[in-house]
N, CA, C and O atoms as a Tinker XYZ file with bonds, in Angstrom:
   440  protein
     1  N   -120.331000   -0.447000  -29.459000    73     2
     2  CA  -120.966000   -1.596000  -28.906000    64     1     3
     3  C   -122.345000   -1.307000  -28.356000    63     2     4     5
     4  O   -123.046000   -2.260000  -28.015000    81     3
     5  N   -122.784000   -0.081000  -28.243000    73     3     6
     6  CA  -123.513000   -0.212000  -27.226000    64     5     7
     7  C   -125.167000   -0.555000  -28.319000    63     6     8     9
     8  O   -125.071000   -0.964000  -29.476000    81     7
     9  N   -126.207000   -0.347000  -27.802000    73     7    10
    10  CA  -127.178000   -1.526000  -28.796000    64     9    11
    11  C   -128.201000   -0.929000  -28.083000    63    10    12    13
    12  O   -128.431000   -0.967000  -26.875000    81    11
    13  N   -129.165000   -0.013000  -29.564000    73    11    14
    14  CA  -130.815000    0.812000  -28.548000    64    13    15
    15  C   -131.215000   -0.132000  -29.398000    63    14    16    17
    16  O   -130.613000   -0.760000  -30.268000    81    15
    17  N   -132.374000   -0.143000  -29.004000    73    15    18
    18  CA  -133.703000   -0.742000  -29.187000    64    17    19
    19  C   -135.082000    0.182000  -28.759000    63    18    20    21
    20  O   -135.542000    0.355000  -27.631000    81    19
    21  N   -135.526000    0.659000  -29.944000    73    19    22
    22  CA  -136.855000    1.562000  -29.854000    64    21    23
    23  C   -137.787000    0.787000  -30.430000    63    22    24    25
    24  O   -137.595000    0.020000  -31.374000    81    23
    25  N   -139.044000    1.031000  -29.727000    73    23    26
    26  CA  -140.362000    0.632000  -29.361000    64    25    27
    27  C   -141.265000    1.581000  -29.528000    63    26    28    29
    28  O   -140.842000    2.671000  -29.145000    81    27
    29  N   -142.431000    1.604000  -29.983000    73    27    30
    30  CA  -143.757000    2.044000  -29.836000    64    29    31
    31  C   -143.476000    3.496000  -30.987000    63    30    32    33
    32  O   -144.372000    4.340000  -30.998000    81    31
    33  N   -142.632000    3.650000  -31.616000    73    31    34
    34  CA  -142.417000    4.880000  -32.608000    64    33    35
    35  C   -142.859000    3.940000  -34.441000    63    34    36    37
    36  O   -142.781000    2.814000  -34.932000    81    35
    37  N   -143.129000    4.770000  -34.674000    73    35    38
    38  CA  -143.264000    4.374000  -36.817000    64    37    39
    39  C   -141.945000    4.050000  -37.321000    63    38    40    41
    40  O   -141.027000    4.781000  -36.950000    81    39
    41  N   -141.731000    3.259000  -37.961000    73    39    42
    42  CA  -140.321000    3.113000  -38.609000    64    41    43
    43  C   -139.996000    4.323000  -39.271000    63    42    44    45
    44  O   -138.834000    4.479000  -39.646000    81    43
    45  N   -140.757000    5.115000  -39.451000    73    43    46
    46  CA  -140.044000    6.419000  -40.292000    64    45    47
    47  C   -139.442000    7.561000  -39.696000    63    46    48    49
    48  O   -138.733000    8.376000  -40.286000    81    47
    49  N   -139.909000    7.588000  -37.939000    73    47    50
    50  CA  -139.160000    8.406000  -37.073000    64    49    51
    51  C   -138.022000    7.676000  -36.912000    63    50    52    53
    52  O   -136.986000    8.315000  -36.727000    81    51
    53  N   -137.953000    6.061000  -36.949000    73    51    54
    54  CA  -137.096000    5.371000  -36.387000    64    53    55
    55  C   -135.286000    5.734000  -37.719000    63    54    56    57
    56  O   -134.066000    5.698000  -37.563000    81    55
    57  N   -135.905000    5.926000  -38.454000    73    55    58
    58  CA  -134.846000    6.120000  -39.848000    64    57    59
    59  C   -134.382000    7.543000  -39.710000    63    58    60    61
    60  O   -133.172000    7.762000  -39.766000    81    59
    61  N   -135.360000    8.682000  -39.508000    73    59    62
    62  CA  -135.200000    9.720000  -39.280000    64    61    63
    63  C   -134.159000    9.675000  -37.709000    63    62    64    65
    64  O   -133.095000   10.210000  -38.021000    81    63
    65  N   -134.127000    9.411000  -36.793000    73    63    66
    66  CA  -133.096000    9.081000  -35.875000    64    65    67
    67  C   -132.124000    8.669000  -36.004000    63    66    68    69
    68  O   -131.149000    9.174000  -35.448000    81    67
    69  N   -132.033000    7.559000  -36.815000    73    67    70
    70  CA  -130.915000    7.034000  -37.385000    64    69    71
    71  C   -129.954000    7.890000  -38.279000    63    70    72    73
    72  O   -128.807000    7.482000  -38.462000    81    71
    73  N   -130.314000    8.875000  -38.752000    73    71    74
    74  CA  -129.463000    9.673000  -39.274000    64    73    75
    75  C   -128.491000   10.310000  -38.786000    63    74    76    77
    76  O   -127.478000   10.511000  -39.457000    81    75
    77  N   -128.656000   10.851000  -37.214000    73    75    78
    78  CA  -127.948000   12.273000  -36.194000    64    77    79
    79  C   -127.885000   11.169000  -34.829000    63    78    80    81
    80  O   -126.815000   10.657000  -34.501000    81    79
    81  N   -128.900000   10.946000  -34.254000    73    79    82
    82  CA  -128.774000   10.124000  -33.307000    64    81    83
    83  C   -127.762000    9.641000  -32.678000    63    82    84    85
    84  O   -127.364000    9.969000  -31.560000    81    83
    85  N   -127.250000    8.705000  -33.521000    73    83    86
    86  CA  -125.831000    7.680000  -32.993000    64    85    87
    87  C   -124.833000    8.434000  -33.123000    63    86    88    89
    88  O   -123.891000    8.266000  -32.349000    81    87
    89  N   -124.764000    9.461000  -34.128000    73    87    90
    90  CA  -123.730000   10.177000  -34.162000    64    89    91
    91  C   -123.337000   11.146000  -32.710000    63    90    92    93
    92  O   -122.221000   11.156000  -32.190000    81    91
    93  N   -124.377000   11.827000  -32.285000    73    91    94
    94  CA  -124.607000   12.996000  -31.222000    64    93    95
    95  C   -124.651000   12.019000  -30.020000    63    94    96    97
    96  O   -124.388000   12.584000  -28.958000    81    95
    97  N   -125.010000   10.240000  -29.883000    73    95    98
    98  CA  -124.389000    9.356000  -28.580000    64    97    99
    99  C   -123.006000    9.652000  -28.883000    63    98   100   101
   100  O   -122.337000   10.394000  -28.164000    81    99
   101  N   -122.532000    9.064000  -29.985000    73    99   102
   102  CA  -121.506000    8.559000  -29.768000    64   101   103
   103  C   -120.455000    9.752000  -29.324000    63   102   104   105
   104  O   -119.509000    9.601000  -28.550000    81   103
   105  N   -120.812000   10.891000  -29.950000    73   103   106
   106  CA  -119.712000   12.012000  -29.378000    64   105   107
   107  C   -119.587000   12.116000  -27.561000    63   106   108   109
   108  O   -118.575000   12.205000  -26.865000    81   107
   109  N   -121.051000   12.064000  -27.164000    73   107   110
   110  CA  -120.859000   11.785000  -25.593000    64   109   111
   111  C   -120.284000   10.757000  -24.690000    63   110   112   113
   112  O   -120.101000   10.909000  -23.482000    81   111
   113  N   -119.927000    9.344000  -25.621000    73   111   114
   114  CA  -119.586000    8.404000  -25.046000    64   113   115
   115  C   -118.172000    8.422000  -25.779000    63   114   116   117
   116  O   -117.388000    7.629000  -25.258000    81   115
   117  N   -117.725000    9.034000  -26.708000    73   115   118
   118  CA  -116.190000    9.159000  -26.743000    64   117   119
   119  C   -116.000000    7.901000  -27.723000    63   118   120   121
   120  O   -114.872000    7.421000  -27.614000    81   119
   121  N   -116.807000    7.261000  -28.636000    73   119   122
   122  CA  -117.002000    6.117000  -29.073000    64   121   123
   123  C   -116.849000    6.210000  -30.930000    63   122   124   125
   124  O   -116.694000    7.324000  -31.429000    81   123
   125  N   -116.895000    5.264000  -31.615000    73   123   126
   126  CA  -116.947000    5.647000  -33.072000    64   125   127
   127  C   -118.897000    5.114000  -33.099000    63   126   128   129
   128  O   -119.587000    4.310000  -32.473000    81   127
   129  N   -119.108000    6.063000  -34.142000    73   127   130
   130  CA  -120.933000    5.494000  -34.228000    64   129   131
   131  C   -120.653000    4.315000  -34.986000    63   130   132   133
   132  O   -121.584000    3.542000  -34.762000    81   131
   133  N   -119.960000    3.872000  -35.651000    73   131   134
   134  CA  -120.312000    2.903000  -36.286000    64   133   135
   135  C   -120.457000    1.264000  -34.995000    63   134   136   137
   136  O   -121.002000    0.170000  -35.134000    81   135
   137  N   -119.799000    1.786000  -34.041000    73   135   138
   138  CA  -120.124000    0.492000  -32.705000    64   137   139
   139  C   -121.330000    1.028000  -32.472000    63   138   140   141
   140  O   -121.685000    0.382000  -31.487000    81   139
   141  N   -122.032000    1.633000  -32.671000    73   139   142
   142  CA  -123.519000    1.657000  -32.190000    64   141   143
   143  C   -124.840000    0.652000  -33.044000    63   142   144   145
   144  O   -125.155000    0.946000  -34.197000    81   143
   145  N   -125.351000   -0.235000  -32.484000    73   143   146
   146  CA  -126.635000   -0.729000  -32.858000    64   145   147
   147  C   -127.573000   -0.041000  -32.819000    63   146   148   149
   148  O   -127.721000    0.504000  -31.725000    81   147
   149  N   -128.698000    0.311000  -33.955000    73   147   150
   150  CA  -130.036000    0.686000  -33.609000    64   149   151
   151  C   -131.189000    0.218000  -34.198000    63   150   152   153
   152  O   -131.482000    0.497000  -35.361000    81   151
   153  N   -131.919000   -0.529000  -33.422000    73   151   154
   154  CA  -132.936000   -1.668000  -34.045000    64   153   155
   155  C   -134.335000   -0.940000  -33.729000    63   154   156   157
   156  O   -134.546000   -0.266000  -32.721000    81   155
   157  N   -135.187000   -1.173000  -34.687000    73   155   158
   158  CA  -136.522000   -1.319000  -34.458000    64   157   159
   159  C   -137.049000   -1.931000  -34.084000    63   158   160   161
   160  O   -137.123000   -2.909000  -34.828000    81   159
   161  N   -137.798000   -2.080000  -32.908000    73   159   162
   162  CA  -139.186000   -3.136000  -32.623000    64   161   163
   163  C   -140.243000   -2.404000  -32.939000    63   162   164   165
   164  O   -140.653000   -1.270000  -32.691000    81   163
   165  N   -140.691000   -3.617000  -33.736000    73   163   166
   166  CA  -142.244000   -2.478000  -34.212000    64   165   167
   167  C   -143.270000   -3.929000  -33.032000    63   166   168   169
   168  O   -143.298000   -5.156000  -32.930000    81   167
   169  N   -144.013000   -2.564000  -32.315000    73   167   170
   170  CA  -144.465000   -3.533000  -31.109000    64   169   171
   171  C   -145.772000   -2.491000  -31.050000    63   170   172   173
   172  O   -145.450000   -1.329000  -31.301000    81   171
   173  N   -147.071000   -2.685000  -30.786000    73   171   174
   174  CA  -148.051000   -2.814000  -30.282000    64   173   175
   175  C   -148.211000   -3.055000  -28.219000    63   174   176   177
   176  O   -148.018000   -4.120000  -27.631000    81   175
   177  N   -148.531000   -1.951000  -27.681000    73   175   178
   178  CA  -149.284000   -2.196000  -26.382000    64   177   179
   179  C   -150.380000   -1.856000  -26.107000    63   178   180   181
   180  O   -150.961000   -0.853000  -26.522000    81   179
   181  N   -150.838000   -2.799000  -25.254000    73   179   182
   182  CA  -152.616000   -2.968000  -25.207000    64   181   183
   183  C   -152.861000   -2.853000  -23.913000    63   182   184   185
   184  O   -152.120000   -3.421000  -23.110000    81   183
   185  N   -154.053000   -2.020000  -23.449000    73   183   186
   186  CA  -154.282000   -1.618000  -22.265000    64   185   187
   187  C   -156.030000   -1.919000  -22.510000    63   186   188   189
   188  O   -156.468000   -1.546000  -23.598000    81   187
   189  N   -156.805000   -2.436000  -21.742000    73   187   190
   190  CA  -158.095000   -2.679000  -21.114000    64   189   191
   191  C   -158.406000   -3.285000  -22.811000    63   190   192   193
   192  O   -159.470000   -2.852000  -23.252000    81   191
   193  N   -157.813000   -3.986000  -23.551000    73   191   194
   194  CA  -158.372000   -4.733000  -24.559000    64   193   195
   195  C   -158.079000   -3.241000  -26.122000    63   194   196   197
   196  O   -158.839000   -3.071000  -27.076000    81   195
   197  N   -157.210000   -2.715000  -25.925000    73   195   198
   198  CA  -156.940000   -1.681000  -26.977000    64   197   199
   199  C   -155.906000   -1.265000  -27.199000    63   198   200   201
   200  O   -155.239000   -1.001000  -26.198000    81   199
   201  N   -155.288000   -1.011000  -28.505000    73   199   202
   202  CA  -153.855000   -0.699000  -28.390000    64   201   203
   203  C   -153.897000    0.608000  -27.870000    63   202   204   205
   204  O   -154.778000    1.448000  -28.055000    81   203
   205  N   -152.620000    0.733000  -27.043000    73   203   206
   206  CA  -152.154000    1.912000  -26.457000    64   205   207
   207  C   -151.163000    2.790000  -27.045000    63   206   208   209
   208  O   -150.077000    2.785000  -26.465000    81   207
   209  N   -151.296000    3.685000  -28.249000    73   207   210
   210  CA  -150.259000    4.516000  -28.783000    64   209   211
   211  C   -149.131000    5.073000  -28.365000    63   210   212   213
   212  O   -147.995000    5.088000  -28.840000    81   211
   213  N   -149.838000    5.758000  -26.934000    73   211   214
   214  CA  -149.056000    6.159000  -25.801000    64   213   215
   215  C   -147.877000    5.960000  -25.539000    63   214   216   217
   216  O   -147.308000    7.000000  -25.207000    81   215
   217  N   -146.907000    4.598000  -25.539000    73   215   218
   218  CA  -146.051000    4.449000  -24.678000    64   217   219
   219  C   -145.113000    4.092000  -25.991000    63   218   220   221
   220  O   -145.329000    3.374000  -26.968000    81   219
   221  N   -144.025000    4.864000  -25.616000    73   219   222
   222  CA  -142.553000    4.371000  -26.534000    64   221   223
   223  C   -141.118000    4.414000  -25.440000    63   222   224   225
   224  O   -140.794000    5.380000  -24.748000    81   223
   225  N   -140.548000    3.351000  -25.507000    73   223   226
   226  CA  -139.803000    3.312000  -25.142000    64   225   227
   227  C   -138.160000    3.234000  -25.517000    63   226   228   229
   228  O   -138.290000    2.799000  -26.662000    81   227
   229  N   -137.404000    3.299000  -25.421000    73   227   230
   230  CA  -135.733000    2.944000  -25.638000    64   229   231
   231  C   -135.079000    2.350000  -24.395000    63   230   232   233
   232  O   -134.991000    2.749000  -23.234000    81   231
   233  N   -134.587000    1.103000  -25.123000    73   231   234
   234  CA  -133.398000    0.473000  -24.569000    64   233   235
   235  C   -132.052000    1.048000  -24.800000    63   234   236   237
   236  O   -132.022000    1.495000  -25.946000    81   235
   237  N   -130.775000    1.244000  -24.102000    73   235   238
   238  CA  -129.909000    1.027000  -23.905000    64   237   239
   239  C   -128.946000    0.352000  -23.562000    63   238   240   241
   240  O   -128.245000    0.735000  -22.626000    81   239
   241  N   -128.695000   -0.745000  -24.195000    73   239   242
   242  CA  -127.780000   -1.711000  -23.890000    64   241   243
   243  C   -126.312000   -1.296000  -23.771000    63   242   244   245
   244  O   -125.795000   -0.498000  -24.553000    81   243
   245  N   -125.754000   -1.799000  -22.889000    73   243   246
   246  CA  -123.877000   -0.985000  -22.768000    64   245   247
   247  C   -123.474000   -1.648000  -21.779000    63   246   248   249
   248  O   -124.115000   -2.434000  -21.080000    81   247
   249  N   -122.359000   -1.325000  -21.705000    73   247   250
   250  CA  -121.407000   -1.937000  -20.421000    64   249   251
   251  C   -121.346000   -0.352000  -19.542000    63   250   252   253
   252  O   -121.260000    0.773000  -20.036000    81   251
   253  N   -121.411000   -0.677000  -18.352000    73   251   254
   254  CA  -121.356000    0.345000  -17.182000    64   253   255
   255  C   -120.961000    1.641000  -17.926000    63   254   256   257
   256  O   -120.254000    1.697000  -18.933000    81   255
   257  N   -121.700000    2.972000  -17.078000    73   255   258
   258  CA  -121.061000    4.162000  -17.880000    64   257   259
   259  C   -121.686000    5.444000  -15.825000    63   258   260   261
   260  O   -122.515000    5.317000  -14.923000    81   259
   261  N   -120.929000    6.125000  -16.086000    73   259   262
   262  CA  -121.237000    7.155000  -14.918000    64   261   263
   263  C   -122.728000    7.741000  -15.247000    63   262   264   265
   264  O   -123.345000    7.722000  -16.312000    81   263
   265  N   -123.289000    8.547000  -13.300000    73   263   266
   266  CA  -124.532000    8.666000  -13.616000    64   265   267
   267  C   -124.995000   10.014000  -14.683000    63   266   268   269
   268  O   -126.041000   10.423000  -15.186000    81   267
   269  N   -123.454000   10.434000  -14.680000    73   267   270
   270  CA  -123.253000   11.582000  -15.952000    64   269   271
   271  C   -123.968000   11.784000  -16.999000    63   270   272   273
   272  O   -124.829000   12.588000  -17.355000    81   271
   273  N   -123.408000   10.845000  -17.443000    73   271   274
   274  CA  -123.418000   10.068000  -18.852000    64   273   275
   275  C   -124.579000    9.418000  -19.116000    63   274   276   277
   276  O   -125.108000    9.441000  -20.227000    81   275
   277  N   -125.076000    8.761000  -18.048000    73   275   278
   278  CA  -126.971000    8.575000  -18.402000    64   277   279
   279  C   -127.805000    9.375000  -18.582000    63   278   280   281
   280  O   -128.886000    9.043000  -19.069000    81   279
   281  N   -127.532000   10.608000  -18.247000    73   279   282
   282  CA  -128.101000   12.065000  -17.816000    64   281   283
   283  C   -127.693000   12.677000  -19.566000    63   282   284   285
   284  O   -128.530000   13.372000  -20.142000    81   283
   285  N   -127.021000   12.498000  -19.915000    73   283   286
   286  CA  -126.502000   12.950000  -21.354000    64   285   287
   287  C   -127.203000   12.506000  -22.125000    63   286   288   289
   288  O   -127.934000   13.201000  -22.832000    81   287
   289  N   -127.144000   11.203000  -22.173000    73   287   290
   290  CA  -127.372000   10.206000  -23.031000    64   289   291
   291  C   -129.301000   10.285000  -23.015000    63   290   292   293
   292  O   -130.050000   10.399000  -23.986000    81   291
   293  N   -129.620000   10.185000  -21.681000    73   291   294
   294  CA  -130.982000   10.250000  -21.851000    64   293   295
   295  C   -131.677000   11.958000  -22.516000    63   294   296   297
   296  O   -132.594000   12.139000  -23.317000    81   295
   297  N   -130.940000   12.814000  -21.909000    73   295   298
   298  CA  -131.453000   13.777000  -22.514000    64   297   299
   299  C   -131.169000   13.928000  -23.651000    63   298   300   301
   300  O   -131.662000   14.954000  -24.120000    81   299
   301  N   -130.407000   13.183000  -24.526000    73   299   302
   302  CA  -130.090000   13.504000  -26.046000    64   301   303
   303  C   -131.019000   12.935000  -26.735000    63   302   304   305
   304  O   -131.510000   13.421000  -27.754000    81   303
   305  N   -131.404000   11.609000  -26.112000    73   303   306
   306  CA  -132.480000   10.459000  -26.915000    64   305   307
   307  C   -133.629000   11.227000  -26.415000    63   306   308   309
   308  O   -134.304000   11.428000  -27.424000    81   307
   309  N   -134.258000   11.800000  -25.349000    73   307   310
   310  CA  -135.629000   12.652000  -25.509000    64   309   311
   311  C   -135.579000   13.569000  -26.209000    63   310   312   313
   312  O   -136.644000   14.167000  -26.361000    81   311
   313  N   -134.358000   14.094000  -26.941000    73   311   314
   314  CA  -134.642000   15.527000  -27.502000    64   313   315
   315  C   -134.935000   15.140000  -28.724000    63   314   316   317
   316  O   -135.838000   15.728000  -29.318000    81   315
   317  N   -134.095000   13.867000  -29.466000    73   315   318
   318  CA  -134.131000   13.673000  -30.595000    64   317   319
   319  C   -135.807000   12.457000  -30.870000    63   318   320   321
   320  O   -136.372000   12.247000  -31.943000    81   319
   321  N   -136.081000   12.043000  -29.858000    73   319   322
   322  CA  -137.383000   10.959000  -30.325000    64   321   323
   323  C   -138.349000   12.392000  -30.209000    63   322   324   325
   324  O   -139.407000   12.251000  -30.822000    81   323
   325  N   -138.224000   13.494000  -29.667000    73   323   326
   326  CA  -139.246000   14.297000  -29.531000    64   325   327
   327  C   -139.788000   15.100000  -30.889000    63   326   328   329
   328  O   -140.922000   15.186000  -31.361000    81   327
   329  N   -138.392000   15.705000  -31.363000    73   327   330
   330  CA  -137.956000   15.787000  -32.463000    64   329   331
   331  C   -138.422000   15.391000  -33.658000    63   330   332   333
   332  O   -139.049000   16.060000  -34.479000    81   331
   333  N   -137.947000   13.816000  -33.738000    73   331   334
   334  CA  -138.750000   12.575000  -34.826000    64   333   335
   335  C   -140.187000   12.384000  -34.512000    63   334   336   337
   336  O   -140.951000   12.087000  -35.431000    81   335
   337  N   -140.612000   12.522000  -33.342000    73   335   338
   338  CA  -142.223000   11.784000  -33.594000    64   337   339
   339  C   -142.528000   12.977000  -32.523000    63   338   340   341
   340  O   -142.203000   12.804000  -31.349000    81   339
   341  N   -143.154000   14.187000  -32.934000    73   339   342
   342  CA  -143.937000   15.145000  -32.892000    64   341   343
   343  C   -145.125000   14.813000  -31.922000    63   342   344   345
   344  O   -145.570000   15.654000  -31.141000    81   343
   345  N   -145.741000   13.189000  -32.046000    73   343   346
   346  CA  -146.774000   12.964000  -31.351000    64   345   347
   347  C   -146.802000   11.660000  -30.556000    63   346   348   349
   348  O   -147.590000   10.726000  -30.401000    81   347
   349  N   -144.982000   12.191000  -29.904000    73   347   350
   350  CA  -145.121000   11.463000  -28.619000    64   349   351
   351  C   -145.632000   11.844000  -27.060000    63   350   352   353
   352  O   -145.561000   12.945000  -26.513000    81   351
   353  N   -146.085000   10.786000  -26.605000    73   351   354
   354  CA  -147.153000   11.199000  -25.178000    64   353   355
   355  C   -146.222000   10.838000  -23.867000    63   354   356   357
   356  O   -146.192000   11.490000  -22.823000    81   355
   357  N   -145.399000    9.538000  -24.190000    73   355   358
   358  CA  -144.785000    9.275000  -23.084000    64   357   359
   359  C   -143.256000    8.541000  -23.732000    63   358   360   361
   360  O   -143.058000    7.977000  -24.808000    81   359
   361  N   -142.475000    8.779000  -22.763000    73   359   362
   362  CA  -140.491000    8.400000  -23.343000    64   361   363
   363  C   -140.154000    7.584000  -22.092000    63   362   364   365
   364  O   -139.891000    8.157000  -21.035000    81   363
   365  N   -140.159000    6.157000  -22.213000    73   363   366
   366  CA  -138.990000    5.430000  -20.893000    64   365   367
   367  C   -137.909000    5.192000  -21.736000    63   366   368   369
   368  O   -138.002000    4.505000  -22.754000    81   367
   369  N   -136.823000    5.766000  -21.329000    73   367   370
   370  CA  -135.709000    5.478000  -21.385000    64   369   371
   371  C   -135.072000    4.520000  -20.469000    63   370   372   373
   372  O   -135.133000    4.834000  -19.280000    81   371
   373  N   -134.349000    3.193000  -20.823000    73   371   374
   374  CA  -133.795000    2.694000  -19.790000    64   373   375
   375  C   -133.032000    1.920000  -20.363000    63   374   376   377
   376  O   -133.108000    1.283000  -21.414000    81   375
   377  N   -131.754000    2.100000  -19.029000    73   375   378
   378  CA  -130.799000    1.351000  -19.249000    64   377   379
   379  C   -129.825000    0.302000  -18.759000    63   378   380   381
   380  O   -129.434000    0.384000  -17.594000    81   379
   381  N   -129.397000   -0.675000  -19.537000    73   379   382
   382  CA  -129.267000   -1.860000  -19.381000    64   381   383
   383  C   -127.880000   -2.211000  -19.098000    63   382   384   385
   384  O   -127.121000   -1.923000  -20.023000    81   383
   385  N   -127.500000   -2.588000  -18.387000    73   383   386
   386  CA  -125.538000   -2.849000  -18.178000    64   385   387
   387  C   -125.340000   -4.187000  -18.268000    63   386   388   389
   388  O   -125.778000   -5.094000  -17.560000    81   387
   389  N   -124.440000   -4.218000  -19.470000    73   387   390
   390  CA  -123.681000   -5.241000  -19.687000    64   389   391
   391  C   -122.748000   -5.751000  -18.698000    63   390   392   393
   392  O   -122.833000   -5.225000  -17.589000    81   391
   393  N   -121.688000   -6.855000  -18.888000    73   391   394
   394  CA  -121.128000   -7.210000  -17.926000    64   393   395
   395  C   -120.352000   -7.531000  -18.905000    63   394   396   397
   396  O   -120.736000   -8.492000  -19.571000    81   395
   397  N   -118.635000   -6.656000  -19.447000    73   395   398
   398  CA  -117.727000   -7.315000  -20.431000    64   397   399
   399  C   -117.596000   -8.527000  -20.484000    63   398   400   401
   400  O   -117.501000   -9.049000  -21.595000    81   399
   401  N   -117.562000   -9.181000  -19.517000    73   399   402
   402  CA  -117.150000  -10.574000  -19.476000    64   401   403
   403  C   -117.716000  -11.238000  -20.109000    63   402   404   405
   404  O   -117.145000  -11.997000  -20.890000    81   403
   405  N   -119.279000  -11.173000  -19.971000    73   403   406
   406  CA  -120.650000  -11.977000  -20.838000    64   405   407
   407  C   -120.767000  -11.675000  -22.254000    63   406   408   409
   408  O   -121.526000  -12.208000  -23.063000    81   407
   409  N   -119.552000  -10.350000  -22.534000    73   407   410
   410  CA  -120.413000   -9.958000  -24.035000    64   409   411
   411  C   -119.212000  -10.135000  -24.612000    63   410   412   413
   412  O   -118.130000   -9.581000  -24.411000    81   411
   413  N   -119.537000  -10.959000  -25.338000    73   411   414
   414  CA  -118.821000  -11.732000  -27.082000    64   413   415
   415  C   -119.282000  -10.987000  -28.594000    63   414   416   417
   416  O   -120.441000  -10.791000  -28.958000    81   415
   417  N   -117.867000  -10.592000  -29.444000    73   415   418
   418  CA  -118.318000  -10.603000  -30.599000    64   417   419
   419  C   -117.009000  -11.332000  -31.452000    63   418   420   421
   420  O   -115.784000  -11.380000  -31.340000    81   419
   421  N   -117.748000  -11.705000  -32.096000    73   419   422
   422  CA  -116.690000  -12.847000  -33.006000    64   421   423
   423  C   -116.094000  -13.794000  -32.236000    63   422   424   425
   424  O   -114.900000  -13.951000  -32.494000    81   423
   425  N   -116.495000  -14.403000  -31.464000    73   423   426
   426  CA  -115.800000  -15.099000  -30.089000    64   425   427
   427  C   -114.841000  -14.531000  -29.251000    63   426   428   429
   428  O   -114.076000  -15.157000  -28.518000    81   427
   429  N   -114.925000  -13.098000  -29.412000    73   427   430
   430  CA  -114.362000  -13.140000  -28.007000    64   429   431
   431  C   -114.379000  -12.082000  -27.402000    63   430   432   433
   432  O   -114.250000  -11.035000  -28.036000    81   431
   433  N   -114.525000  -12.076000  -26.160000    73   431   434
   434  CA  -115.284000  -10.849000  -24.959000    64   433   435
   435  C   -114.318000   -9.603000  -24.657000    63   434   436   437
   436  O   -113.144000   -9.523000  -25.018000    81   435
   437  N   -115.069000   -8.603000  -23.894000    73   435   438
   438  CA  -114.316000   -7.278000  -24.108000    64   437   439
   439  C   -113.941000   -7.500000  -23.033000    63   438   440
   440  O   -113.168000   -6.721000  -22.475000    81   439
């Protein structure tokens, strides 16, 4: 279930991630990869009237997890975006908690 969303990387690091990535979450979260989402935003940021290369970020979408496990999870996704895009400057990782109740698939909530 859980659902990244990367920002500010080339779609070709983004594919290159997609290969190991979800696999090496999902072993930490005890999960099958195939419940993992991983989307591209291909996004542009602009600072004083110029795009800013600089900044890439990842979402983590999930339902609650220990501060463990963020600590895992984040250091796995810096090792591997570092990895894929050679000429990254800056990594926010952040993450987002679901609330089972709110999250529906096929009509009906976890």
């Amino acid at each position: 279930m859980p659902h990244l969303r990367l920002r500010g990387l080339p779609e070709a690091a983004v594919i290159d991630l997609s290969r190991s990535l979800l696999r090496d979450l999902a072993q930490i979260c005890n999960v099958d990869q195939q419940g993992f989402t991983l989307d591209w935003v291909p996004s542009v940021s602009y600072r004083d009237g110029m795009p800013d290369l600089s900044i890439t970020q990842v979402e983590m979408l999930w339902f609650p997890k220990d501060p463990h496990t963020h600590q895992l999870v984040e250091c796995t996704i810096r090792e591997a975006v570092t990895l894929a895009y050679p000429e990254l400057k800056s990594l926010s990782v952040m993450f987002i908690e679901l609330d089972p109740s709110t999250y529906f698939r096929n009509g009906a909530h976890f």
